[in-house]
N, CA and C atoms as a LAMMPS dump frame, in Angstrom:
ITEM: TIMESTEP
0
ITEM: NUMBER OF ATOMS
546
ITEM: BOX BOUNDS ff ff ff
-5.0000000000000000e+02 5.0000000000000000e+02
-5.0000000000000000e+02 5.0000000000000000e+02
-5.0000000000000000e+02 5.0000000000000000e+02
ITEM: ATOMS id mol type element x y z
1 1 1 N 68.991 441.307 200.82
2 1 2 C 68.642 442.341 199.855
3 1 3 C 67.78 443.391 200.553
4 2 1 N 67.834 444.501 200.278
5 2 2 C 67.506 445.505 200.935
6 2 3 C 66.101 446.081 200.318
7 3 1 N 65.362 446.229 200.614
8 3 2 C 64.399 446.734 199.827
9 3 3 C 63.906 448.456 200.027
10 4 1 N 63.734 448.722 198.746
11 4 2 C 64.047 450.308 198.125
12 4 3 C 62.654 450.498 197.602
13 5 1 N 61.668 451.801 197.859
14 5 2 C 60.724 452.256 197.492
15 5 3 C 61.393 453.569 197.055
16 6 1 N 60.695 454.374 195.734
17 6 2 C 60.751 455.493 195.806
18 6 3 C 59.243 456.015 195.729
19 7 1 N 59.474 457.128 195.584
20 7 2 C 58.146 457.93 195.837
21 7 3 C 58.42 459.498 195.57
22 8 1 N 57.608 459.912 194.464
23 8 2 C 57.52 461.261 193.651
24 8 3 C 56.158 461.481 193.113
25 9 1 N 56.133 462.924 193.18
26 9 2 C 54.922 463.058 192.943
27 9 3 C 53.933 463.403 191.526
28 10 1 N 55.834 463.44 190.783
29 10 2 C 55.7 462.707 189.131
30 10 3 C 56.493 461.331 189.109
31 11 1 N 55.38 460.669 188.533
32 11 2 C 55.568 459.642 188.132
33 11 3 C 56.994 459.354 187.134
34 12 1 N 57.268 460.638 186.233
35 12 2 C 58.845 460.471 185.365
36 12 3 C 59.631 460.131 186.297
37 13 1 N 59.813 461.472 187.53
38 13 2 C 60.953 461.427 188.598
39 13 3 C 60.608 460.53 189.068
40 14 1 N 60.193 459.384 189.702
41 14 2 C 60.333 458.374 190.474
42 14 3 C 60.599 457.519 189.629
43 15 1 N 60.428 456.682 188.251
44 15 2 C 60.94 455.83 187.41
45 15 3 C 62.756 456.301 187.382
46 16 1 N 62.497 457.4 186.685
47 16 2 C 64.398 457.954 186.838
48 16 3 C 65.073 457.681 187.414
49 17 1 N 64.441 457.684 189.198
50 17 2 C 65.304 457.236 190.055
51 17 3 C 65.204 456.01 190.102
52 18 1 N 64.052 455.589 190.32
53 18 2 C 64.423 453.614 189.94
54 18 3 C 65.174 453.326 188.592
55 19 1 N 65.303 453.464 187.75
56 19 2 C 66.181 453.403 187.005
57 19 3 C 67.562 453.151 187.243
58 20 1 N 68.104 454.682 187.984
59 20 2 C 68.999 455.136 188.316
60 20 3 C 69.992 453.635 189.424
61 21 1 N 68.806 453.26 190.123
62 21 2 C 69.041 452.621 191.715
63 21 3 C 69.3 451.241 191.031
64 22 1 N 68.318 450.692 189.87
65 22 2 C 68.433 449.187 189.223
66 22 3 C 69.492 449.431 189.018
67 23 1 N 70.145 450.058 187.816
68 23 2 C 70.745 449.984 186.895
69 23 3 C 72.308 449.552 188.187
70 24 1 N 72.064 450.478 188.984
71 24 2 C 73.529 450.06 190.29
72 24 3 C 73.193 449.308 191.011
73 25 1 N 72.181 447.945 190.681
74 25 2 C 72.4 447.04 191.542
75 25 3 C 71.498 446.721 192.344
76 26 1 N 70.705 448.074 192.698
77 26 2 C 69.713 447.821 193.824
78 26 3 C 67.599 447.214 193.377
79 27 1 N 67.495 446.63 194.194
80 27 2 C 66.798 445.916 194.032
81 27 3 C 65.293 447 194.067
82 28 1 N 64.571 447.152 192.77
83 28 2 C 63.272 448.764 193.895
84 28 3 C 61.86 448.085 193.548
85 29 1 N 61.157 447.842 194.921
86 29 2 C 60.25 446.974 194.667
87 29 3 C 58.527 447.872 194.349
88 30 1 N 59.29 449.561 194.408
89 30 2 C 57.87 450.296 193.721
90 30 3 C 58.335 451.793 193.202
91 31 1 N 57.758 452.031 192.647
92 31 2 C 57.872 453.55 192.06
93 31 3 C 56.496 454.159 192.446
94 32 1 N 56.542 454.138 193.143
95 32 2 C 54.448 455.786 193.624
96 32 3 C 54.543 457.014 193.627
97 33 1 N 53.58 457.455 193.217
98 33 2 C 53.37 458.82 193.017
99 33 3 C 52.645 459.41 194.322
100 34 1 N 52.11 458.758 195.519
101 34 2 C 51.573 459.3 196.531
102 34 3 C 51.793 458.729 197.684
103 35 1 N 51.684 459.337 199.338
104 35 2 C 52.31 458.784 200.55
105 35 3 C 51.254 457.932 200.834
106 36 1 N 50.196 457.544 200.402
107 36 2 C 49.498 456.172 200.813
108 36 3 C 50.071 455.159 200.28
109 37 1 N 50.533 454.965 198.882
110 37 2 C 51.188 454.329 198.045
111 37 3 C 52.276 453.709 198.855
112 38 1 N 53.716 455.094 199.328
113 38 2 C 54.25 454.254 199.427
114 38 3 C 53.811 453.747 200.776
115 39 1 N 53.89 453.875 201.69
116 39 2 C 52.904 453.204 203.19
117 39 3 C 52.4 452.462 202.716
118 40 1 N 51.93 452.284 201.932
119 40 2 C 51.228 450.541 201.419
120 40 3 C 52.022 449.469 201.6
121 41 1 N 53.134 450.075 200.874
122 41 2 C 54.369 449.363 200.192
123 41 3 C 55.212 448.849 201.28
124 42 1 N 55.092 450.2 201.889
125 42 2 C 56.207 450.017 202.699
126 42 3 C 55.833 449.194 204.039
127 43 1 N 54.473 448.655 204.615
128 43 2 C 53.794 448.144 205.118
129 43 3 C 53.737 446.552 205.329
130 44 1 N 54.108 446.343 203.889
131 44 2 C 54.369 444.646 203.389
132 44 3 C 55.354 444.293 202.753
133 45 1 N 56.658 444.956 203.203
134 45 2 C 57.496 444.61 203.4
135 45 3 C 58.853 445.052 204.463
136 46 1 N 59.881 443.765 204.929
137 46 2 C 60.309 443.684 205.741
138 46 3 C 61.247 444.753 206.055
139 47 1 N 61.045 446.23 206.411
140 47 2 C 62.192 447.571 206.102
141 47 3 C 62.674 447.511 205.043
142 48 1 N 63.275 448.878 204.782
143 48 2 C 64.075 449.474 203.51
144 48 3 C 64.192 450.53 203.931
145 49 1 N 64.57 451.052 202.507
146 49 2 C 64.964 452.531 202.43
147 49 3 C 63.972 453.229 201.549
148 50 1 N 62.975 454.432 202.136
149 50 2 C 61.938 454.856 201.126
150 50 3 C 63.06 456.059 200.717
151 51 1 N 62.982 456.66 199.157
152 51 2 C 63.429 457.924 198.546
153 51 3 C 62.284 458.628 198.151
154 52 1 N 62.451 459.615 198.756
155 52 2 C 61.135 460.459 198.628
156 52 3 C 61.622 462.197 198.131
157 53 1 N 60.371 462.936 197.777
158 53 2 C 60.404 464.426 197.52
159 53 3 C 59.514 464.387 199.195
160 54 1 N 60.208 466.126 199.397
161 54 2 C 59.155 466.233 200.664
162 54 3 C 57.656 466.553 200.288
163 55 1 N 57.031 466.853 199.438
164 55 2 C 55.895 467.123 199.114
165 55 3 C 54.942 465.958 198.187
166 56 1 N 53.872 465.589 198.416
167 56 2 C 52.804 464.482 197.879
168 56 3 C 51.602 465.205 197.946
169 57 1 N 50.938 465.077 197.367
170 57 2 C 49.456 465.431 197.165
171 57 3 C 48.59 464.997 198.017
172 58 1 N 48.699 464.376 198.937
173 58 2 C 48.199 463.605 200.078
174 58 3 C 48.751 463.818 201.464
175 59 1 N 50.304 463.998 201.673
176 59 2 C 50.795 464.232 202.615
177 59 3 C 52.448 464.972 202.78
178 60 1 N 52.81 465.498 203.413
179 60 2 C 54.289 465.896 203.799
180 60 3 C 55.119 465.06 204.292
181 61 1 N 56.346 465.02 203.843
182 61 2 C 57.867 464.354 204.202
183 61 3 C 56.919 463.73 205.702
184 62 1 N 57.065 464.468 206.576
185 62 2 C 57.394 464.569 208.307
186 62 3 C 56.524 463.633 208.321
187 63 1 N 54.513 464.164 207.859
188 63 2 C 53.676 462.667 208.18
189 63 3 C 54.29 461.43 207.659
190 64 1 N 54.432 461.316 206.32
191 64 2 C 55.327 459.852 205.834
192 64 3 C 56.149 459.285 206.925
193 65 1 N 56.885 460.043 207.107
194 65 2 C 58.111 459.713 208.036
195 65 3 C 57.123 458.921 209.18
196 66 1 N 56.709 459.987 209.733
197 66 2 C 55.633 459.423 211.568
198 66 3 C 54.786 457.977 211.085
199 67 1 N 54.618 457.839 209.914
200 67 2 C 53.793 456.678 209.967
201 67 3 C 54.214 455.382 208.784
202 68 1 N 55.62 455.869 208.466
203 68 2 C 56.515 454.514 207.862
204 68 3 C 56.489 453.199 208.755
205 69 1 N 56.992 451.989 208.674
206 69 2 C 57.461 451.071 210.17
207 69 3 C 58.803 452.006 210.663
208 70 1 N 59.272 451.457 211.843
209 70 2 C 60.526 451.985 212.376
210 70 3 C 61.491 450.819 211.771
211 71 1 N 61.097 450.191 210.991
212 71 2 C 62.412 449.45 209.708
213 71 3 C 62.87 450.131 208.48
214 72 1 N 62.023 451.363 208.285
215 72 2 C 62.506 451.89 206.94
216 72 3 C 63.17 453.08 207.218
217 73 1 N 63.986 453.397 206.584
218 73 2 C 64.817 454.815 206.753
219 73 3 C 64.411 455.393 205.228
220 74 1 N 64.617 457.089 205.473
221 74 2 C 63.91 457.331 204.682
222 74 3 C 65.016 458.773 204.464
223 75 1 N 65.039 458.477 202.847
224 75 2 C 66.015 459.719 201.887
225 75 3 C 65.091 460.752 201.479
226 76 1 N 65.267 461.821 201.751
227 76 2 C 65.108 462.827 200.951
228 76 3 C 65.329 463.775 199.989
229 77 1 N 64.953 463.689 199.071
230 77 2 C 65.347 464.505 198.032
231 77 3 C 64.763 465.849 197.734
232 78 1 N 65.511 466.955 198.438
233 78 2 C 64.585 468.347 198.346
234 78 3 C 65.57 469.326 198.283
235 79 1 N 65.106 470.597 197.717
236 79 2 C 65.836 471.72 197.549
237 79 3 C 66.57 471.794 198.853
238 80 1 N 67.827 472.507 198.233
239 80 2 C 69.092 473.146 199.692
240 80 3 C 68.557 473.629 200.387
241 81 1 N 67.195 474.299 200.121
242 81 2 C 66.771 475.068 201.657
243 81 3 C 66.1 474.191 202.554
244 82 1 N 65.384 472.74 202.101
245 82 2 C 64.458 472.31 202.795
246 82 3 C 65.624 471.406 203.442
247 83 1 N 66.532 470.334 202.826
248 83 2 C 67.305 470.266 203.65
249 83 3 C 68.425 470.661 204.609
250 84 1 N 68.393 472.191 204.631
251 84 2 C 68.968 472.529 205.618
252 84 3 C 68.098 473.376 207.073
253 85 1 N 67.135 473.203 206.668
254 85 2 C 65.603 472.899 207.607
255 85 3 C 65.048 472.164 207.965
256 86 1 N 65.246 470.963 207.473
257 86 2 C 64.539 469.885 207.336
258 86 3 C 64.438 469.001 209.361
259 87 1 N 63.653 469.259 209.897
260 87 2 C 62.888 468.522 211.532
261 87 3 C 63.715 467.447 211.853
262 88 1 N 63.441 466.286 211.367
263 88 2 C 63.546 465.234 211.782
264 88 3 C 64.809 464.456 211.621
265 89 1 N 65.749 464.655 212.748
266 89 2 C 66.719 464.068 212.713
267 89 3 C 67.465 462.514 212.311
268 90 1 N 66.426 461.698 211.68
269 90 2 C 66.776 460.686 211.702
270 90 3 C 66.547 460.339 209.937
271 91 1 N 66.491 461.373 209.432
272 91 2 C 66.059 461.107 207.85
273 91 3 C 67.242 461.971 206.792
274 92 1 N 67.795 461.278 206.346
275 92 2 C 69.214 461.69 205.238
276 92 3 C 68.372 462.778 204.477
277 93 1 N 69.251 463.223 203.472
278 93 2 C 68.715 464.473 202.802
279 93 3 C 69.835 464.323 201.698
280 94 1 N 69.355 464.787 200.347
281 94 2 C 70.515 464.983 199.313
282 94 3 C 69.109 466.046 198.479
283 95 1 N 70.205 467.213 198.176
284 95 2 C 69.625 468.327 197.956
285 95 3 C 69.804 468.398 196.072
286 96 1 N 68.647 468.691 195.588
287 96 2 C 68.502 468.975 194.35
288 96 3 C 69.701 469.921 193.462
289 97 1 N 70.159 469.87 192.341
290 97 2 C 70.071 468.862 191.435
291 97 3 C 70.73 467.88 192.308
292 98 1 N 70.186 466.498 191.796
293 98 2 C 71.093 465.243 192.448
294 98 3 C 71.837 464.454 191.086
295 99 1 N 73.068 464.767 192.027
296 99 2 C 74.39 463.811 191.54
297 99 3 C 73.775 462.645 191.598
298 100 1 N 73.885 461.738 190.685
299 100 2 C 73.952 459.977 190.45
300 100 3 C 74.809 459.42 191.83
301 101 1 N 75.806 460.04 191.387
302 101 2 C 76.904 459.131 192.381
303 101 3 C 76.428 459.729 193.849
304 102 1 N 76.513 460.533 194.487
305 102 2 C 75.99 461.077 195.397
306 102 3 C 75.02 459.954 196.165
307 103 1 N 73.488 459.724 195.478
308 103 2 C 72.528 459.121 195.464
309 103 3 C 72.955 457.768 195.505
310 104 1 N 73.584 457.014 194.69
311 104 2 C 74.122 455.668 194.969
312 104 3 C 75.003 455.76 196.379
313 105 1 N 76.096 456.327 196.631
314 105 2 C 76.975 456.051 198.019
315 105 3 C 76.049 456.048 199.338
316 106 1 N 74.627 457.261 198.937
317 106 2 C 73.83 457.341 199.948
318 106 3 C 73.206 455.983 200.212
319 107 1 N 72.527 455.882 199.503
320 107 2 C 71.718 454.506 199.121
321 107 3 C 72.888 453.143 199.724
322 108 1 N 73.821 453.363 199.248
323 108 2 C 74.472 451.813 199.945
324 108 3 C 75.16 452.175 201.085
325 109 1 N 75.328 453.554 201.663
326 109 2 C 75.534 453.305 202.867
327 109 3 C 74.315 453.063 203.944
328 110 1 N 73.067 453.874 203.45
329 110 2 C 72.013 453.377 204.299
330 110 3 C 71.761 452.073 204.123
331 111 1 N 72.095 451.226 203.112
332 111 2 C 71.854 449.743 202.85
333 111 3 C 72.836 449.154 203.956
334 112 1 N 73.851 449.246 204.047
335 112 2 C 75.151 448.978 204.914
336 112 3 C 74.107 449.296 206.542
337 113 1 N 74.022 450.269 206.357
338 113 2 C 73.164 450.489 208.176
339 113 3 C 72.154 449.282 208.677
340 114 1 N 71.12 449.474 207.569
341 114 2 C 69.942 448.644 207.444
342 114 3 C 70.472 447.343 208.067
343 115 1 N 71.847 446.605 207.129
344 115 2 C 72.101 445.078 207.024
345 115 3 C 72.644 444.938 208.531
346 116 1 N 73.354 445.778 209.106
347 116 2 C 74.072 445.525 210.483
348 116 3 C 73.421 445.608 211.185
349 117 1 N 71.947 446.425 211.302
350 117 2 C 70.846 446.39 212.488
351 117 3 C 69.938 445.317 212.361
352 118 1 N 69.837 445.039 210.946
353 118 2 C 69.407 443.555 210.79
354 118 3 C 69.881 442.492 211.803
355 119 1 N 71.354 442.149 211.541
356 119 2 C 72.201 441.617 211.947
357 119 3 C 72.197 441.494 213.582
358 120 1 N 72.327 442.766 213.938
359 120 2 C 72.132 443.188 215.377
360 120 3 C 71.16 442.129 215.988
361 121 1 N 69.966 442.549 215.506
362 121 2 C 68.703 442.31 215.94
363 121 3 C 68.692 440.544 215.944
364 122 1 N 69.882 440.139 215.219
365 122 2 C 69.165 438.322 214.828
366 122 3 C 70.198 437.894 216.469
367 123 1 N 71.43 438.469 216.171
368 123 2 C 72.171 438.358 217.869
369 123 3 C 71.566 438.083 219.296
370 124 1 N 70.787 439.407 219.397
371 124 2 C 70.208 439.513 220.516
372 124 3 C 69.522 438.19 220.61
373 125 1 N 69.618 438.023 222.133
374 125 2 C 68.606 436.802 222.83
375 125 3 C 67.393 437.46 223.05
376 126 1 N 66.352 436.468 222.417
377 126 2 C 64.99 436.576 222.544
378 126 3 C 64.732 436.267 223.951
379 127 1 N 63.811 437.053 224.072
380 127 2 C 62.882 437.648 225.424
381 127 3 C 62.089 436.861 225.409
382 128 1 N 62.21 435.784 226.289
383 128 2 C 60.398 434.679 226.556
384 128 3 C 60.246 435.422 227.388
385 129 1 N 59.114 435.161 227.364
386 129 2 C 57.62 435.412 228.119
387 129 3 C 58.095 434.919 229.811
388 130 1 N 57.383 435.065 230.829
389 130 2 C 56.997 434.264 232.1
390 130 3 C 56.404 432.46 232.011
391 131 1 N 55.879 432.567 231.289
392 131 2 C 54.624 431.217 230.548
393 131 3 C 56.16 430.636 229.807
394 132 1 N 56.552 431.143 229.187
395 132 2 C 57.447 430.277 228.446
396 132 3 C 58.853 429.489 229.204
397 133 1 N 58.786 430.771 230.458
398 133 2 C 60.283 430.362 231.174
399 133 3 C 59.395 429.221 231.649
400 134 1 N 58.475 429.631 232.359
401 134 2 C 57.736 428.329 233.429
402 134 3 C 57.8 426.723 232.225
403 135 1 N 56.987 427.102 231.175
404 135 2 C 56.98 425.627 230.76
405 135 3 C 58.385 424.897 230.609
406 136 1 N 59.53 425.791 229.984
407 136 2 C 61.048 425.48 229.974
408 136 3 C 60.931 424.797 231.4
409 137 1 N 61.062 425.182 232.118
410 137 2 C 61.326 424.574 233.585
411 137 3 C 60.997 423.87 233.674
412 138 1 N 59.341 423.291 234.063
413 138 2 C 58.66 422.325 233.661
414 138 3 C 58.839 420.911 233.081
415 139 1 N 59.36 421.569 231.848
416 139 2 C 59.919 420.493 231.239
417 139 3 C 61.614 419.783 231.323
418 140 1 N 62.446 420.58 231.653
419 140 2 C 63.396 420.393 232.478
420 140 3 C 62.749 419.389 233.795
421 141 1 N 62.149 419.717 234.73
422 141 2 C 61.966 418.889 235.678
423 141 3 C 61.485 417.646 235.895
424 142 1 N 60.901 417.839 234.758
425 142 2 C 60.168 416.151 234.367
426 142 3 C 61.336 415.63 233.611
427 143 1 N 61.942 416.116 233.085
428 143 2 C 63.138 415.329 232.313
429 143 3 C 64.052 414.825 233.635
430 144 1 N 64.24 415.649 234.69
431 144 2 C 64.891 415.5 235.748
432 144 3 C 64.648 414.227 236.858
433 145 1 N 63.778 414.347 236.82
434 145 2 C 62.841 413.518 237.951
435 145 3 C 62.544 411.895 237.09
436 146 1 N 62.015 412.105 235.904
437 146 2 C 61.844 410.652 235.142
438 146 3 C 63.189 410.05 234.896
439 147 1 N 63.841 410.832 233.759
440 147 2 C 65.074 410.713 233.132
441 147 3 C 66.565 410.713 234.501
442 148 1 N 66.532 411.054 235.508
443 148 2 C 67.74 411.075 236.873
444 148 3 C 68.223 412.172 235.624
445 149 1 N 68.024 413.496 235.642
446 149 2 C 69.268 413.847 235.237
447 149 3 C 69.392 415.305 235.84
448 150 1 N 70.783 415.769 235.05
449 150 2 C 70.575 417.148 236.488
450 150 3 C 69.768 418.259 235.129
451 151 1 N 70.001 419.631 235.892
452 151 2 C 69.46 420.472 235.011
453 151 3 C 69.784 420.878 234.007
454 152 1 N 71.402 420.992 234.114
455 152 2 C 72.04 421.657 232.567
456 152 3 C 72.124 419.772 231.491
457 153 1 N 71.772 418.781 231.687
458 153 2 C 71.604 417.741 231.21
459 153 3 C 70.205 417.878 230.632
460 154 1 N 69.083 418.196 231.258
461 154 2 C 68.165 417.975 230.774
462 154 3 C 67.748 419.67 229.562
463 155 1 N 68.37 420.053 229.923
464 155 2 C 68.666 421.549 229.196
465 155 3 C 69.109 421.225 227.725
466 156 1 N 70.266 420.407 227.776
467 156 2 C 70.534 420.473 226.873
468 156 3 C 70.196 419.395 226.126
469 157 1 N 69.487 418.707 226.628
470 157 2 C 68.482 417.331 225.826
471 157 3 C 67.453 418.185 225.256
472 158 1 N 67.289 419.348 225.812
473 158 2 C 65.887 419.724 224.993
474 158 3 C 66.462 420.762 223.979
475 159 1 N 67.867 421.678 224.251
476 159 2 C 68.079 422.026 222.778
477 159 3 C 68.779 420.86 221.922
478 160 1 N 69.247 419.782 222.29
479 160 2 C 69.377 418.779 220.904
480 160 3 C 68.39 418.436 220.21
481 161 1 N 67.011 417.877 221.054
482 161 2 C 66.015 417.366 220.239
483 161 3 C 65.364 419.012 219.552
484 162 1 N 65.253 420.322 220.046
485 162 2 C 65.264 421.003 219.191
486 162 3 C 65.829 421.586 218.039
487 163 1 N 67.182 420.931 218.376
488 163 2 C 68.039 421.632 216.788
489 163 3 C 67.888 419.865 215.75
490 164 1 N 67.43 418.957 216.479
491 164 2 C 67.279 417.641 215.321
492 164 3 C 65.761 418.048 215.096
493 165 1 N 64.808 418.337 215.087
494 165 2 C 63.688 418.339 214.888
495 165 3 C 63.42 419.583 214.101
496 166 1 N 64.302 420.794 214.435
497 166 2 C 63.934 422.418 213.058
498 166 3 C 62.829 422.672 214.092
499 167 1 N 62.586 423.031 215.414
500 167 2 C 62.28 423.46 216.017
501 167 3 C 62.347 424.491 217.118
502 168 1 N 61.669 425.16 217.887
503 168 2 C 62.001 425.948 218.671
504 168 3 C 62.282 425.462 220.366
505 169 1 N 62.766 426.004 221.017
506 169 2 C 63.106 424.828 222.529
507 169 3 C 62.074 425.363 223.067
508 170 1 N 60.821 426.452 223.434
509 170 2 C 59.606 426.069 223.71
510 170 3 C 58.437 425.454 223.462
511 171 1 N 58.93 425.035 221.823
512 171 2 C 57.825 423.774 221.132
513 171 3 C 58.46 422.84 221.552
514 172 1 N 59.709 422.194 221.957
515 172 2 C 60.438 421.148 221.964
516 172 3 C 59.972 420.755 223.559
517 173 1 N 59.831 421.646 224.357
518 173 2 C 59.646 421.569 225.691
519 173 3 C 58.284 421.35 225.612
520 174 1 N 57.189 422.048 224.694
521 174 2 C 55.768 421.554 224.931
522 174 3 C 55.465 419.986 224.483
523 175 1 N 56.35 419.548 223.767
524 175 2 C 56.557 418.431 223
525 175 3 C 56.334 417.394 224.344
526 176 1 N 57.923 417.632 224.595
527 176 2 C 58.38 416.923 225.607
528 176 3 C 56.759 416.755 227.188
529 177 1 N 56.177 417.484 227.66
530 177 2 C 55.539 417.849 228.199
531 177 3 C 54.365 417.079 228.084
532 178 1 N 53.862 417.835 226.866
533 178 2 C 52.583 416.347 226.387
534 178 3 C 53.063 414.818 225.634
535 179 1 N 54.293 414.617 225.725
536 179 2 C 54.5 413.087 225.661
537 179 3 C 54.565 412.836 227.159
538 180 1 N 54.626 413.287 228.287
539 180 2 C 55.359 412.599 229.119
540 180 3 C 54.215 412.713 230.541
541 181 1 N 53.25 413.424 230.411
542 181 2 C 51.782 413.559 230.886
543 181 3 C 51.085 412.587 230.453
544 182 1 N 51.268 411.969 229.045
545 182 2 C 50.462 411.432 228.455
546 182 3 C 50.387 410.011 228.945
């Protein structure tokens, strides 16, 4: 589930649009009237999509933008002139009056973006540390040397006992490590 902030600097227009966003499905975990608000929001929880006016009583589109996480993408809703001015290349735009439908296709295609970089991101192989390769090894070698076994044997003794245990294979290896010191 994707999580959706809006943000207006009337309080009507930002309910409207949450309204608008429930009523099709989408999940909106705030309606604010100011860019601390949503930065609050948007702070404690895991990306989304903020919908915003470029103007707040506190701050402009561009600051919001510079100090969102780099998990949230962020809609704008501003007159034809501001979005066809509008800086920052990485922020959608749908220009006043706004179409319903318009606003929904936007909204679930940035939802669609969101879920595949999600996705992306769970793919990629995590980056250990130096400390982490070393203890992996480590513990490989003592498995090697006690246990006679070779390396891709003792490798994969330590991701079995990590996938039977709901563990990680550098806890499984510290495991292994302080039982076998001990």
């Amino acid at each position: 589930m994707i999580n959706v902030i809006v943000a207006f600097p009337k309080i009507e227009n930002a309910k409207s649009i949450k309204n608008i966003l429930v009523r099709s499905g989408f999940h909106v975990d705030a309606a604010v009237t100011t860019g601390a608000q949503a930065l609050q929001y948007a702070n404690s929880l895991d990306g989304g999509i903020l919908v915003c006016s470029p103007r707040f009583v506190d701050m402009m589109y561009t600051e919001l933008h510079e100090y969102i996480p780099a998990t949230f993408q962020m809609l704008l809703v501003a007159s034809p002139d501001i979005c066809n001015e509008h800086e920052v290349a990485d922020i959608m735009c749908l220009s006043m009056p706004l179409k319903v439908h318009e606003l929904i296709q936007t909204v679930e295609t940035m939802s669609y973006t969101i879920t595949r970089m999600r996705k992306k991101r769970r793919t990629e192989p995590k980056v250990r540390s130096e400390e982490e390769k070393r203890m992996l090894q480590d513990a490989k070698e003592l498995l090697m040397v006690r246990n006679n076994m070779s390396e891709e044997e003792a490798h994969r003794y330590i991701q079995k006992r990590s996938m039977d245990n709901g563990t990680g294979l550098i806890e499984t290896a510290q495991m292994i490590l302080s039982l076998m010191h001990a």
